[in-house]
Phi, psi and omega in degrees: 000127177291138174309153165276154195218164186205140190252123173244142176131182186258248208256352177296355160252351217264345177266147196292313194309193224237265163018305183298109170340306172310329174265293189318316192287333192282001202237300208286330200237065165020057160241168160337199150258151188320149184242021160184145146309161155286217139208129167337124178064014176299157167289159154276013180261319193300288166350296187287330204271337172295312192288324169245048143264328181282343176284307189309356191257342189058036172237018156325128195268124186323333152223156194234146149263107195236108164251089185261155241247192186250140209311344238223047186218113191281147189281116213226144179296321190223320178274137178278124189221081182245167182297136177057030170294138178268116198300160182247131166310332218251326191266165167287124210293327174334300174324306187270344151347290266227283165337300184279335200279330168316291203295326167296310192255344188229014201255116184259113157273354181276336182278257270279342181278357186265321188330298190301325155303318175275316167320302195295311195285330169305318172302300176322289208269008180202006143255305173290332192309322194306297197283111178320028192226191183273158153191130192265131215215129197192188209214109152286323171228133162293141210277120346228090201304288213324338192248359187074010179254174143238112176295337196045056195276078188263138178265153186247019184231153183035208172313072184293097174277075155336046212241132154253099186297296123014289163299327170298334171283338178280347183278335197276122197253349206277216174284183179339173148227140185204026164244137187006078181043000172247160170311148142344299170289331195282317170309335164274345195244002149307304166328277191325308160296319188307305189291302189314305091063286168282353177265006147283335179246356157280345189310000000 
């Protein structure tokens, strides 16, 4: 029976295709197709609430892959609620109202990056250490490029890759990019890294 595997994090995990780095690396290290995704505009709260509805659920995947996104995103159950977000027709407009004026008038940056350190190390080292499965650990943005910092932030449970996907997209010269921000090619040869990368803590 093939392992089960799961991409937790935001839209740098979030794609579905045959294409998508994810179904490659889930084919190359023998497991299934992914039993979750990331999702577009996730939070890193969005995150912890997905993964530990799967422990409470007792459905944790033999291996979980965690891309974890940049400090500066507020957590919304369902709305992407990021800076200069293009409002949805379908929400109440009140909300990004409500939104733009947080970022103008009450918005720190030094709490949401320590808040986010301190949250992500917690997570780390007293949820994930706890789960009996593989795990696997990489950076949809490193802490905290967007901003031009480096936090240097290393993580301890499972596979730490110290990798920014995020740069790997900005790097990428190829075509369009229009698999989790990267090429076609550039999606395989992520793939392509992850499995060296891993096959030794997958055995």
């Amino acid at each position: 029976m093939k392992r089960t595997i799961g991409f937790f994090g935001d839209s740098f995990c979030a794609d579905t295709t045959e294409e998508s780095w994810c179904n490659i690396f889930s084919t190359k290290i023998g497991c299934g197709d992914p039993v979750c995704y990331g999702k577009k505009g996730e939070s890193i709260w969005g995150t912890f609430f997905k993964f530990n509805q799967k422990i409470a659920n007792d459905e944790v995947p033999d291996v979980s892959v965690f891309c974890w996104t940049e400090p500066y995103r507020l957590y919304h159950p369902r709305m992407i609620l990021t800076a200069n977000v293009i409002p949805s027709k379908d929400e109440d407009p009140n909300v990004y109202k409500t939104l733009d004026n947080y970022w103008k008038y009450l918005h720190n940056y030094d709490k949401d990056e320590l808040a986010y350190e301190y949250s992500l190390k917690h997570y780390d080292q007293n949820v994930l250490s706890k789960v009996n499965k593989k795990i696997i650990q990489l950076w949809s943005f490193r802490p905290f490029e967007t901003a031009n910092k480096d936090a240097n932030i290393q993580l301890q449970t499972g596979l730490f890759v110290d990798k920014s996907l995020y740069r790997t997209a900005t790097e990428d010269r190829g075509e369009d990019k229009v698999i989790n921000h990267m090429s076609r090619n550039m999606n395989k040869t992520m793939a392509d890294m992850l499995v060296d990368i891993s096959r030794e803590y997958l055995r």
